[in-house]
N, C-alpha and C positions, 0 to 999 in steps of 0.2 A: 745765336746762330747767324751766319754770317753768307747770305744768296751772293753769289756773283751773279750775273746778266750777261746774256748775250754781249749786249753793247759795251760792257769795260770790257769784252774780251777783244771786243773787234777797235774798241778805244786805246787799248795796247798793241794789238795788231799795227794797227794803222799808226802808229807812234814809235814804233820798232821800224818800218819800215820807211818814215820819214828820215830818222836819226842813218839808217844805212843809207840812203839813198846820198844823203847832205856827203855823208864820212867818204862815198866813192865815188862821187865829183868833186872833192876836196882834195881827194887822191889824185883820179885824171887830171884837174888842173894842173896841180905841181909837177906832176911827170912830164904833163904837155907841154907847159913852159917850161922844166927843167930842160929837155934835151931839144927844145925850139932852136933852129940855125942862129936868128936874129941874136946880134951880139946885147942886144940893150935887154933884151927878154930875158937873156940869160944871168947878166948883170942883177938887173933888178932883183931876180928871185935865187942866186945865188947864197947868200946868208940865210936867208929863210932855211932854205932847203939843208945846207948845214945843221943849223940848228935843231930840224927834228929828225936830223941822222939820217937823210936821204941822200944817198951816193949819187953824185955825180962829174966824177972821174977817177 
């Protein structure tokens, strides 16, 4: 028979919400630099953002 505990549960809690937290400041960033004025910001992270199919024009 097989107890869970509190703590794996709040161990997965707290591990789920680390992993989202990462994946949508991963997000903001590239949006943030994607449509940044600065020509070089835009450069730099232009290929990037292509490649995981994020439009920007």
């Amino acid at each position: 028979m097989t107890t869970i505990t509190a703590t794996s549960h709040a161990s997965t809690a707290s591990r789920a919400a680390g992993l989202l937290g990462t994946a949508l400041l991963g997000v903001l960033l590239i949006a943030g630099v994607g449509f940044a004025s600065m020509p070089a910001v835009h450069d730099a992270t232009h290929d990037v953002r292509h490649t995981l199919s994020f439009p920007c024009h």
